[in-house]
MIGUDREN-306177 format. One record per residue (C-alpha): x, y, z; residue in three letters; residue number from 1. Coordinates in nm, 2 decimals. Example, Ala and Ser with C-alpha at 12.3 -4.5 7.8 and 13.67 -1.06 7.14 Angstrom:
// residues 2
        u        v        w   type   seq
     1.23    -0.45     0.78    ALA     1
     1.37    -0.11     0.71    SER     2
//
This chain:
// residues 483
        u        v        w   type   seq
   -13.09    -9.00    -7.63    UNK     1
   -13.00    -8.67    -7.58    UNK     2
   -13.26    -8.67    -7.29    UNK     3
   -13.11    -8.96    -7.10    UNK     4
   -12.75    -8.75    -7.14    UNK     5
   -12.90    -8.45    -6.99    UNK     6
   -13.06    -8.68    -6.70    UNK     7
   -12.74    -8.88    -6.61    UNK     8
   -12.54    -8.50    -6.56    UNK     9
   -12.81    -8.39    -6.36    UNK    10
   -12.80    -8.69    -6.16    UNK    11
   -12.41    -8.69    -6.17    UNK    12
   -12.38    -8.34    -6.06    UNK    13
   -12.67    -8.40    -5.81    UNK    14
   -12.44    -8.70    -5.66    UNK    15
   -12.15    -8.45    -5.64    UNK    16
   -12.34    -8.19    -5.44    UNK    17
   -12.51    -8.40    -5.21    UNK    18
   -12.13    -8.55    -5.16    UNK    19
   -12.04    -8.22    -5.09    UNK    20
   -12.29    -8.11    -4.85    UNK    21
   -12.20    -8.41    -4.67    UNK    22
   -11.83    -8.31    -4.65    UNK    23
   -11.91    -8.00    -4.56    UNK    24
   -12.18    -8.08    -4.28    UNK    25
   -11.91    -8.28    -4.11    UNK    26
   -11.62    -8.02    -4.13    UNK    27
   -11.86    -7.79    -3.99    UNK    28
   -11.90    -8.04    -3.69    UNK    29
   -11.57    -8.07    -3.64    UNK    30
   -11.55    -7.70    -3.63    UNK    31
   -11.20    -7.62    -3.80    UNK    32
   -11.03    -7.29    -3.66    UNK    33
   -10.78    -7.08    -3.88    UNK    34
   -10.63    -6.72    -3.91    UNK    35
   -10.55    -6.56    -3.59    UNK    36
   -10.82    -6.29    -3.41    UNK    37
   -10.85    -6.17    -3.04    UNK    38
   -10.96    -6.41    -2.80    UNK    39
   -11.33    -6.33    -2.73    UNK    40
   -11.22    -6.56    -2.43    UNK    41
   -11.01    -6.32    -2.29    UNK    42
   -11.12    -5.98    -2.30    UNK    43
   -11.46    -6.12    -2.19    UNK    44
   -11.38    -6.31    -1.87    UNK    45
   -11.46    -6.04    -1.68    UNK    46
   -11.33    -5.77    -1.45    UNK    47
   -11.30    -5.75    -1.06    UNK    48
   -11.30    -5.40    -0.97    UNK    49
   -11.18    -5.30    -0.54    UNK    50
   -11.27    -4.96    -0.45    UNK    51
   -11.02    -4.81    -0.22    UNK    52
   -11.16    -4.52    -0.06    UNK    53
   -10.91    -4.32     0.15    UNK    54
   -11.20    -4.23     0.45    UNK    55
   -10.92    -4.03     0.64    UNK    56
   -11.01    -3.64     0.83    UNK    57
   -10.87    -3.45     0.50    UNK    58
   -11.13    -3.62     0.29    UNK    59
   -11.39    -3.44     0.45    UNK    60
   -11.26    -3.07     0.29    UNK    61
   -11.42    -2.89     0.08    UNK    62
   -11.21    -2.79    -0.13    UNK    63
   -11.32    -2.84    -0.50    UNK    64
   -11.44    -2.59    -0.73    UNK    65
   -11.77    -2.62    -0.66    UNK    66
   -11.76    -2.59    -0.30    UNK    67
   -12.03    -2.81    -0.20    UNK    68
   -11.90    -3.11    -0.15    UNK    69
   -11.62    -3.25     0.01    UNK    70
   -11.37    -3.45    -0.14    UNK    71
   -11.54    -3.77    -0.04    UNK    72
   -11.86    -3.71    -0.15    UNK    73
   -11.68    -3.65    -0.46    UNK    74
   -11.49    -4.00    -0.48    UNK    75
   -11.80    -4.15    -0.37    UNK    76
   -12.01    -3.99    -0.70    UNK    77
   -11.74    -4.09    -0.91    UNK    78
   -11.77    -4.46    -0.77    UNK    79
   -12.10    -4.52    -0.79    UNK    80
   -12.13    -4.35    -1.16    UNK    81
   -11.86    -4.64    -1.30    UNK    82
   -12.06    -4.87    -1.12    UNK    83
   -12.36    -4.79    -1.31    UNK    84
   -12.13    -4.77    -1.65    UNK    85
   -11.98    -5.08    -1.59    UNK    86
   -12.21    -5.38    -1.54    UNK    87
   -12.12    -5.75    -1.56    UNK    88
   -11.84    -5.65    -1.36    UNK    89
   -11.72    -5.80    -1.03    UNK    90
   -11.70    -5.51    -0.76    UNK    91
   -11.53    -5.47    -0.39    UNK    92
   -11.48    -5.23    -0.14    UNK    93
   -11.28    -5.16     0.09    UNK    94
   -11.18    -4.81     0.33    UNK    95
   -10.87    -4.69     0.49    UNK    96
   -10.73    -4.44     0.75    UNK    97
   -10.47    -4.54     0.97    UNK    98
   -10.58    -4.93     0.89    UNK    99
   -10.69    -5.07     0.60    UNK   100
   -11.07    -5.28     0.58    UNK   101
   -11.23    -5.49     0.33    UNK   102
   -11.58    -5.40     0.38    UNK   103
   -11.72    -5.59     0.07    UNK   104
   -11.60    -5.89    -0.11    UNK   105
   -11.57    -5.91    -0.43    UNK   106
   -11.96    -6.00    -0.56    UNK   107
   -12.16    -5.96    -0.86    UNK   108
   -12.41    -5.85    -0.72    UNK   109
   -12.40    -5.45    -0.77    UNK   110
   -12.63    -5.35    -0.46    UNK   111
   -12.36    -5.45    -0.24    UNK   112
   -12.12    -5.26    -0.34    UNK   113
   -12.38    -4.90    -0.40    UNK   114
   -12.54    -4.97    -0.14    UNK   115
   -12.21    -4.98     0.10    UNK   116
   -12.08    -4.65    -0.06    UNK   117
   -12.41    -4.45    -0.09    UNK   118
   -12.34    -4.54     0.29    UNK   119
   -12.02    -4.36     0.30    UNK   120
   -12.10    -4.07     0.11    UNK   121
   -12.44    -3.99     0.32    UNK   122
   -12.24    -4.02     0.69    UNK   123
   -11.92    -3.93     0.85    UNK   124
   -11.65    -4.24     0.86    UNK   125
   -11.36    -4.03     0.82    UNK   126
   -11.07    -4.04     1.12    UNK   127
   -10.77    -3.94     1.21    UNK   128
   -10.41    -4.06     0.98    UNK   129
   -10.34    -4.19     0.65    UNK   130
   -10.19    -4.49     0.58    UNK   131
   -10.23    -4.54     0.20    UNK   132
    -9.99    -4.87     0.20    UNK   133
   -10.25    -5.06     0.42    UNK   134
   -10.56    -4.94     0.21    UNK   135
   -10.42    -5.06    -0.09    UNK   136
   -10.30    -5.41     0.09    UNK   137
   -10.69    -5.43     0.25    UNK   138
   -10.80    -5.37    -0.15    UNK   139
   -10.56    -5.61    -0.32    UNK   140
   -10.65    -5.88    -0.09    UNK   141
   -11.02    -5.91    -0.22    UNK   142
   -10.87    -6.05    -0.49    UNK   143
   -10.83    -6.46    -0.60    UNK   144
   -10.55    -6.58    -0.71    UNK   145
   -10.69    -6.85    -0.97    UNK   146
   -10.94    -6.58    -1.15    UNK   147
   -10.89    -6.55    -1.52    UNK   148
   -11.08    -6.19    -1.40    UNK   149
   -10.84    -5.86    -1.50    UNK   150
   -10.76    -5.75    -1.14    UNK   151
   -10.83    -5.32    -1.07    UNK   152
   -10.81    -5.10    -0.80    UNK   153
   -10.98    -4.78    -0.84    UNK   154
   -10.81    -4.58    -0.57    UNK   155
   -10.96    -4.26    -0.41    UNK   156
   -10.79    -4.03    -0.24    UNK   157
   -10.62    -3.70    -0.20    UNK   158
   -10.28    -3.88    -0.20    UNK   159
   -10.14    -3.76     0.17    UNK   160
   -10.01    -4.06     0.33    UNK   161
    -9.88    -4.01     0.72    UNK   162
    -9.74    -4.37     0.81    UNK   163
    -9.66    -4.70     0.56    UNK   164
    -9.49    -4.71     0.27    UNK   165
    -9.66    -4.70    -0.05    UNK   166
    -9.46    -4.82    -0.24    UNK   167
    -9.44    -5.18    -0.08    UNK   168
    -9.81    -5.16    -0.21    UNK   169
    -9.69    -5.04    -0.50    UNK   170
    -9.45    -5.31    -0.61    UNK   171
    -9.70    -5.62    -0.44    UNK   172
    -9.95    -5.50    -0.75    UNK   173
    -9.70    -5.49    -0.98    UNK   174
    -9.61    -5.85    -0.85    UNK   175
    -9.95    -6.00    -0.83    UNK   176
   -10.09    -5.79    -1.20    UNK   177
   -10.29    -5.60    -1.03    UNK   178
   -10.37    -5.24    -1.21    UNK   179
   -10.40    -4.91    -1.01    UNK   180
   -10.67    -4.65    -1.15    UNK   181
   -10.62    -4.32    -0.89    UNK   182
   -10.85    -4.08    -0.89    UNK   183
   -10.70    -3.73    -0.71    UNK   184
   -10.95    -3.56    -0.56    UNK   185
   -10.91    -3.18    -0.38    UNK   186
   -10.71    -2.92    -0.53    UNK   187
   -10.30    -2.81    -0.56    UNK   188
   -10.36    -2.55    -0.35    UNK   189
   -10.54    -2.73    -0.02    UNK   190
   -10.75    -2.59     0.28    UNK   191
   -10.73    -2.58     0.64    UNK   192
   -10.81    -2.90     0.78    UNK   193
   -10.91    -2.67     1.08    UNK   194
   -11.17    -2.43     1.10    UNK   195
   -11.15    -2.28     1.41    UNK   196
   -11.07    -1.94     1.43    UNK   197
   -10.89    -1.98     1.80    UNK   198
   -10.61    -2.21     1.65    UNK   199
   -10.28    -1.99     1.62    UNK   200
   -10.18    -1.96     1.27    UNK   201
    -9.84    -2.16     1.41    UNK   202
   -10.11    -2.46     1.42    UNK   203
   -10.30    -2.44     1.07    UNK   204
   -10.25    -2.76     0.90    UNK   205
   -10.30    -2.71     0.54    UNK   206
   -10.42    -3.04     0.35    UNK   207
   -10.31    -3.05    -0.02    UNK   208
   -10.39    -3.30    -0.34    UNK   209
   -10.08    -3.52    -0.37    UNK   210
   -10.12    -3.53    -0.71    UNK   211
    -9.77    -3.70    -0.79    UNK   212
    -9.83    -3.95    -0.58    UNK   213
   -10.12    -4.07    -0.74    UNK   214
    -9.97    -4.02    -1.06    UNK   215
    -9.71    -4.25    -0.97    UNK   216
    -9.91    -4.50    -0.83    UNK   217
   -10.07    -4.58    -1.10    UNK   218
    -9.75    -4.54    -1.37    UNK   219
    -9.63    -4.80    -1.18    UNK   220
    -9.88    -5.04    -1.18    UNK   221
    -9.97    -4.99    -1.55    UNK   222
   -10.28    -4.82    -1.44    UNK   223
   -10.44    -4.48    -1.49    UNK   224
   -10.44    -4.13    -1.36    UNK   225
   -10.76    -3.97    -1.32    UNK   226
   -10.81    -3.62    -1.21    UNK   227
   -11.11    -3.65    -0.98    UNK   228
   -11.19    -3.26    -0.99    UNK   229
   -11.30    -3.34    -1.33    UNK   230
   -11.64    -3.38    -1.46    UNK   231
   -11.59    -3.64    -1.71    UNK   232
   -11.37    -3.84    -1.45    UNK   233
   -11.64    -4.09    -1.38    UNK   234
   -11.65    -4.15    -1.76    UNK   235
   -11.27    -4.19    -1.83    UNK   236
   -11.25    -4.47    -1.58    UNK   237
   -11.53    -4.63    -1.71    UNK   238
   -11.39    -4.60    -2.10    UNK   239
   -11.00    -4.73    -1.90    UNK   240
   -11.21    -5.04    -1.75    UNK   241
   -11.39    -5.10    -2.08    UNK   242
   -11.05    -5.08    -2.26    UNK   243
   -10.88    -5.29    -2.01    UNK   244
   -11.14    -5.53    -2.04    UNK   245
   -11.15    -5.56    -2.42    UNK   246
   -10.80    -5.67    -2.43    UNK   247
   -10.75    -5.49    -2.82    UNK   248
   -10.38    -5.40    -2.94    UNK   249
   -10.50    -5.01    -2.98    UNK   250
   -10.67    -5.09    -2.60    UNK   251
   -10.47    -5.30    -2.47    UNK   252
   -10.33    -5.15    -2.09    UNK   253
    -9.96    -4.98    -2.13    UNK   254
    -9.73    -5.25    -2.16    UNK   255
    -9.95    -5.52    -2.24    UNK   256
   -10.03    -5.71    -2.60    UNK   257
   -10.36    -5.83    -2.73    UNK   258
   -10.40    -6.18    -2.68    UNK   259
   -10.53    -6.38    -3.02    UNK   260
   -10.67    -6.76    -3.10    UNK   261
   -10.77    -6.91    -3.40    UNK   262
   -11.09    -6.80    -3.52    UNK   263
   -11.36    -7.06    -3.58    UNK   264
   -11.50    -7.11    -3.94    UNK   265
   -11.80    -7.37    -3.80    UNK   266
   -12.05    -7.09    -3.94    UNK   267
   -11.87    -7.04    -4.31    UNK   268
   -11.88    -7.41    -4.35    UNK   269
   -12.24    -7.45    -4.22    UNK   270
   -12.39    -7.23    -4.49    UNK   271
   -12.16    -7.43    -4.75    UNK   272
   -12.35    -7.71    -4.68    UNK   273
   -12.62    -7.56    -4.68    UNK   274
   -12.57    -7.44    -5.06    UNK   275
   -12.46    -7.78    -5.11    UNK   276
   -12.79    -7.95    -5.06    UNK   277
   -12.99    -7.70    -5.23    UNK   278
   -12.79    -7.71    -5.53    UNK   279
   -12.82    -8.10    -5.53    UNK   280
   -13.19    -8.05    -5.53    UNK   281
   -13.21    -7.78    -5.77    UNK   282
   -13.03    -7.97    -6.05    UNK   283
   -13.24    -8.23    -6.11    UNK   284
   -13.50    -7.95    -6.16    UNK   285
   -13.67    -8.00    -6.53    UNK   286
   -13.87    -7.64    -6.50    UNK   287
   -13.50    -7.49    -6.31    UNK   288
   -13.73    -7.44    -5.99    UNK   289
   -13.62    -7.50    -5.64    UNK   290
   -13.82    -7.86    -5.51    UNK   291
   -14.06    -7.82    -5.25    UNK   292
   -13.80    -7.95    -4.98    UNK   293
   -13.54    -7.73    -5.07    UNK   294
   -13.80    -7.45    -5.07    UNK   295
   -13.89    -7.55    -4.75    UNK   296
   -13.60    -7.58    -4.58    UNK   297
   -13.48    -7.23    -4.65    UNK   298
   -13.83    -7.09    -4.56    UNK   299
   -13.80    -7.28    -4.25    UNK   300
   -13.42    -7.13    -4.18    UNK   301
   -13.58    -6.75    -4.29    UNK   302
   -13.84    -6.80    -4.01    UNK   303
   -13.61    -6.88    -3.72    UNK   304
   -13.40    -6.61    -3.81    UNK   305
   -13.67    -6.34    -3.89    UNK   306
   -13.88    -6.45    -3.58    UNK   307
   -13.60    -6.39    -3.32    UNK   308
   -13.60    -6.08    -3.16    UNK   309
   -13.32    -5.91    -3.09    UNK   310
   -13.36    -6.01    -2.73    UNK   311
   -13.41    -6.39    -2.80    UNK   312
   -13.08    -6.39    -3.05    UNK   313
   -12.90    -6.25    -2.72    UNK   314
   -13.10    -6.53    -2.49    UNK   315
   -12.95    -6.76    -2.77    UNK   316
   -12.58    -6.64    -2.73    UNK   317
   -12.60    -6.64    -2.34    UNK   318
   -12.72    -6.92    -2.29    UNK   319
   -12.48    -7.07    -2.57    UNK   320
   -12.18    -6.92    -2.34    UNK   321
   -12.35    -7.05    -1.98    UNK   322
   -12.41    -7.43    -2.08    UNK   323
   -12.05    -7.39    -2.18    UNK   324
   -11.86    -7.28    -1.82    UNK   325
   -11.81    -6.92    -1.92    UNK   326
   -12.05    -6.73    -1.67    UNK   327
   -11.82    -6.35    -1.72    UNK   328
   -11.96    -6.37    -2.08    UNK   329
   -12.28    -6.46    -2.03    UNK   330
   -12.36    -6.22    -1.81    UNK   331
   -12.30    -5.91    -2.09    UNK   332
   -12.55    -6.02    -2.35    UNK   333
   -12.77    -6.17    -2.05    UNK   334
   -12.78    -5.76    -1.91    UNK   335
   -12.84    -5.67    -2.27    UNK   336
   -13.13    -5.89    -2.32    UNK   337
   -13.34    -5.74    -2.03    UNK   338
   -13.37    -5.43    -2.21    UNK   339
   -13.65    -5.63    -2.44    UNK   340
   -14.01    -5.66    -2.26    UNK   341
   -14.03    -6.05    -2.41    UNK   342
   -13.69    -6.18    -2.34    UNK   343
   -13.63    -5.98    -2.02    UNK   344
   -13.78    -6.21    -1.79    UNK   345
   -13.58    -6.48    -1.93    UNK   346
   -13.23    -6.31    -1.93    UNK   347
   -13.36    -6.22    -1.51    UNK   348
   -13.36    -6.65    -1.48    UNK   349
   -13.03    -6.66    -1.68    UNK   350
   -12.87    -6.43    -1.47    UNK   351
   -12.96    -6.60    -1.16    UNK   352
   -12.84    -6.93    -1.30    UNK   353
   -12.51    -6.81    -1.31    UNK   354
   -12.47    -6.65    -1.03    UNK   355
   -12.57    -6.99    -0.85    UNK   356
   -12.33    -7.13    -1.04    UNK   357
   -12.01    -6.91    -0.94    UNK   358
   -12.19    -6.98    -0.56    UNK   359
   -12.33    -6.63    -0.57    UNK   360
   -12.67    -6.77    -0.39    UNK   361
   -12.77    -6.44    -0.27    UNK   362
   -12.76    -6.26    -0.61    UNK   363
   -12.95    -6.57    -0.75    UNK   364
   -13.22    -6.60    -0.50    UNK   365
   -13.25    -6.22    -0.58    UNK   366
   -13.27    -6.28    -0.95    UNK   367
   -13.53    -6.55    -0.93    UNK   368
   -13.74    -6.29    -0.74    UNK   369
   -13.71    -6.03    -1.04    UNK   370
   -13.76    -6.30    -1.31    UNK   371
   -14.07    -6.38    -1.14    UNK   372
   -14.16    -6.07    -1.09    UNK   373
   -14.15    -5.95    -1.45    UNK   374
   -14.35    -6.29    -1.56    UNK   375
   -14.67    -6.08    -1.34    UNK   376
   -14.70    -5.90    -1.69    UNK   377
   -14.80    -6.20    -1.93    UNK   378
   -15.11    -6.45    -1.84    UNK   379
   -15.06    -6.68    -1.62    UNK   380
   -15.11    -6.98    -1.88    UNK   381
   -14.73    -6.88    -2.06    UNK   382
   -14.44    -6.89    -1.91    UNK   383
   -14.52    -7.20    -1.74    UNK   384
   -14.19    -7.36    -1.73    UNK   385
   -14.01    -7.05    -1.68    UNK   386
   -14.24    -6.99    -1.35    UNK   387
   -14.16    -7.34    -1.25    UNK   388
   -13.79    -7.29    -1.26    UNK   389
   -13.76    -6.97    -1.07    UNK   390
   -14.02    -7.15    -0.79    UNK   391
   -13.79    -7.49    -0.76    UNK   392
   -13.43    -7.34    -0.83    UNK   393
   -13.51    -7.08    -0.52    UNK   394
   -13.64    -7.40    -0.32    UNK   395
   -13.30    -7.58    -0.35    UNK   396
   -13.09    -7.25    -0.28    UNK   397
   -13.30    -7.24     0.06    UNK   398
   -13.28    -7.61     0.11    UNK   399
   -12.89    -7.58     0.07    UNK   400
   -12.90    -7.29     0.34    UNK   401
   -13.09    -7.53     0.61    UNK   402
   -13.43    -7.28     0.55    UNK   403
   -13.63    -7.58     0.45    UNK   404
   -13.98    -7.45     0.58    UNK   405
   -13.95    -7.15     0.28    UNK   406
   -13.77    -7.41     0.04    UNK   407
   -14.13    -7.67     0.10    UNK   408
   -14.30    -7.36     0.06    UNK   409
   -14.15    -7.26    -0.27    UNK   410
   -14.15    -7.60    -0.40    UNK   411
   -14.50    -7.62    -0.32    UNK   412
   -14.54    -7.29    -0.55    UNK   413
   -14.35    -7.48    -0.84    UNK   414
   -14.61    -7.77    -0.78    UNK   415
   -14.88    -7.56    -0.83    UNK   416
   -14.74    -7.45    -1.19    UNK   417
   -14.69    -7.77    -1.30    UNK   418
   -14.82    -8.06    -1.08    UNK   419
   -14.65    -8.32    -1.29    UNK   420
   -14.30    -8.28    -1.19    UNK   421
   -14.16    -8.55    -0.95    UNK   422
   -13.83    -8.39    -0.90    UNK   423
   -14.05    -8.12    -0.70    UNK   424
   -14.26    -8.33    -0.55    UNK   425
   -13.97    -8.57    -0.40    UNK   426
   -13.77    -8.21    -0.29    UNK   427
   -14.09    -8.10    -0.12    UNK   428
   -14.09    -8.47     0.07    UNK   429
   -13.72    -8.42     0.14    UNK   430
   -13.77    -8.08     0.26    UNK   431
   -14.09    -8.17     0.44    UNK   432
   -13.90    -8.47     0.66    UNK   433
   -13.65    -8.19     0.76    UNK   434
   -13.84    -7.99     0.87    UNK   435
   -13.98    -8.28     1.06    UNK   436
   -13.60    -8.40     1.19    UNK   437
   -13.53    -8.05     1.30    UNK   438
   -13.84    -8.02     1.49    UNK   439
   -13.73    -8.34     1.68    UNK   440
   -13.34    -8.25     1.75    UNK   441
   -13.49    -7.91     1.86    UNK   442
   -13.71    -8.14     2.12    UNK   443
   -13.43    -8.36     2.17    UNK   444
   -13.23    -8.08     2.26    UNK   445
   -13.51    -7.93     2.49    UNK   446
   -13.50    -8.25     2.68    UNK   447
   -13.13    -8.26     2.76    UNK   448
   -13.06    -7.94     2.85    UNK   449
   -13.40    -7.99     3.13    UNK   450
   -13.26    -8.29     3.19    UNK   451
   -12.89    -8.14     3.27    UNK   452
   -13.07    -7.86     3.49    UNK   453
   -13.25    -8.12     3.67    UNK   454
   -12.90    -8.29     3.75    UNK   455
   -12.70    -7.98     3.82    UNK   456
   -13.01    -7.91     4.11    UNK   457
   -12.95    -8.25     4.20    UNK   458
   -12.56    -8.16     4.26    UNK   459
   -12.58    -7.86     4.35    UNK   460
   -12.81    -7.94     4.64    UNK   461
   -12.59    -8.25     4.74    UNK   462
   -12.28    -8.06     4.76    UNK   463
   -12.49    -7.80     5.00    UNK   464
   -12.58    -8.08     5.25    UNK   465
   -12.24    -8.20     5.21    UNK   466
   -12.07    -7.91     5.37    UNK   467
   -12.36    -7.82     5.63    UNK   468
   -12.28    -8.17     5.76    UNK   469
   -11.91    -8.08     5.80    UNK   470
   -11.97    -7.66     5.96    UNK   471
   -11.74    -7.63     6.25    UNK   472
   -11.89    -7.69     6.57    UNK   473
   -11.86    -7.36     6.85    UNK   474
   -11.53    -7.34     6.99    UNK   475
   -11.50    -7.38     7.40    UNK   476
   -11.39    -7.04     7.56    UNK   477
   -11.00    -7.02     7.59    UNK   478
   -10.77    -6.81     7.77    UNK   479
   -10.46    -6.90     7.61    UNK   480
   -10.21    -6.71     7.39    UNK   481
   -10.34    -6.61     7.03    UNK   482
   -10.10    -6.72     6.77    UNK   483
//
């Protein structure tokens, strides 16, 4: 009797947990959110970072403390050091004398941007005047008004300004949120912008650091004042953009507060449930052993989790944060996972992905190549899907771009990895009959223009006749008056 008690409580309190795992599994698929955090959302999205490098005739003193480089080369060092501190960011570029130029757009692809101001640092661009107000204008506009992206001008120069008025630039980024970071570069004291020792001393222009200018700039704008003789500057504009970008009360840019959501609790109820269950299994246990389910089940949970490298967990979290829209956070643990040998080839594709995504074709074709390339380590047996992808998704970039003779061929390489797949084998068809239809407009086009020569001889030849049959016949001798 007291058997059959002991049974039916087991049973009962069996009946409770399993009830209770079931709660709980639901909840957790609902995915309640409660308490208030900062909104990985936000300081994640991203940053689009315009380089405004002031290329005017003082940049090219050398007047730093080293003496031997100019203040240019300088700004250029410092640029391409917070390039390399900062990835996942968007970057720009643009130059100014007396105009202001966007030379790049605002990509993610980092080459772009290094490789157009290791341009600028190894050859003479500067001119003649200063116009700091259209520089900043020519940076701001690189910017899109819809991006979630925290908008930053990193602005190089000495601060000497000869025509414009910055502080129309000044108030359009305050307008449009847009956050000046100068970096001052040359010293208080300045240098002769002329060398020659024939110019009378009445003559000498002497070409100083307008360091109050720059400090104002970027007071105004919320930004940040960098002394750019320093050599930690590269550094403090990299920890300002990581600040700005995490978006933390104690980080937060001057004038700003951190931004907060709900913080999900799917996780906390998850491994309720999963107490739950095992509980309702362990009850009904005579010896007070886990069953063999049970057992298994958290055996099976212990090898997923101890299996994953560090670099799969951050596959796992990227490609959570891709297949969900937000491509700016995907790209940081994306960039971490291709410091690990196994998930680095991986992390290459996932990048690529979402750059083709945010119609960055370019940097995805480019990614592809590098995904591929890393897959050269491993047998050619594994990896198979992952070589297929990078083969088929580089085919339909190229189809898009009207190259469909090196999109057949690429599909034909994704073929060759996997010969099953009829998605490539119908894009190689497609491709295949446009390369055919091109080949015949091309022939087409041939024919008309022969055809339009053959008519213009035609013409031209018709309207020569024409006039030979009306030349003037010789005129009779005549003695009269000539008027």
């Amino acid at each position: 009797m007291m058997m059959d008690n002991l049974l039916k409580r087991k049973l009962f309190l069996s009946r409770i947990f399993f009830i209770l795992f079931l709660a709980l599994a639901i909840v957790a698929l609902i995915g309640p959110k409660w308490g208030m955090g900062y909104a990985p959302s936000e300081y994640r999205r991203g940053l689009d970072i315009v380089f405004a490098m002031d290329v005017s005739r003082s940049m090219d003193i050398r007047d730093l403390q080293s003496g031997t480089e100019s203040r240019l080369e300088r700004g250029v060092k410092i640029a391409i050091n917070t390039i390399a501190s900062v990835p996942g960011a968007r970057y720009a570029a643009a130059i100014g004398r007396g105009r202001g130029y966007l030379a790049v757009p605002l990509t993610y692809d980092n080459e772009s941007a290094l490789g157009f101001l290791s341009t600028i640092g190894a050859s003479s661009m500067t001119g003649r005047s200063t116009n700091l107000e259209a520089l900043i204008e020519a940076a701001a506009s690189a910017f899109i008004g819809t991006s979630p992206a925290r908008k930053i001008i990193v602005l190089i120069s000495d601060g000497e300004s000869h025509s414009g008025n910055i502080r129309n630039a000044i108030n359009l980024c305050a307008r449009e949120g847009i956050y000046i970071f100068a970096v001052a570069v040359g010293s208080d004291e300045g240098a002769r912008i002329f060398e020659q020792d024939d110019v009378p001393d009445s003559q000498v222009v002497i070409s100083r650091r307008e360091a109050a200018v720059m400090r104002t700039t970027a007071e105004r704008t919320g930004g940040m004042y960098i002394d750019g003789n320093r050599d930690d500057a590269a550094i403090s504009i990299s920890s300002g953009l990581l600040s700005a970008a995490q978006d933390l009360e104690n980080n937060s840019l001057p004038g700003e507060k951190a931004k907060t959501e709900p913080v999900s609790r799917r996780p906390l109820f998850a491994v309720l449930a999963l107490i739950a269950y095992c509980a309702s299994k362990f009850v009904t246990r005579k010896t007070g052993k886990l069953p063999l389910s049970a057992t298994a089940s958290l055996l099976a949970i212990l090898f997923v989790f101890t299996s994953c490298s560090q670099g799969k967990l951050l596959l796992i979290e990227a490609n959570y944060l891709n297949s969900r829209g937000r491509f700016d956070e995907a790209l940081v643990p994306y960039l971490k996972a291709l410091e690990h040998e196994d998930a680095a080839p991986y992390a290459e594709y996932g990048i690529g992905l979402a750059f083709y995504l945010m119609d960055q074709e370019k940097a995805a074709l480019s990614r592809y190549n590098d995904s591929q390339k890393k897959l050269e380590n491993f047998p050619d047996s594994e990896h198979r899907e992952l070589r297929f992808r990078n083969h088929y998704n580089t085919g339909i970039i190229l189809f898009e771009d009207g190259k469909y003779e090196s999109a057949a061929d690429s599909f034909r390489d994704a073929l060759r990895t996997d010969p099953r797949r009829l998605d490539a084998k119908r894009n190689l068809e497609l491709a295949l009959v446009s390369i055919s239809m091109e080949a015949k407009q091309e022939n087409r086009t041939e024919t008309q223009q022969e055809q339009r020569s053959i008519l213009f001889e035609y013409l031209k030849d018709e309207e020569q006749r024409l006039w030979r049959s009306r030349e003037w016949t010789a005129e009779e001798e005549y003695t009269g008056p000539d008027y």
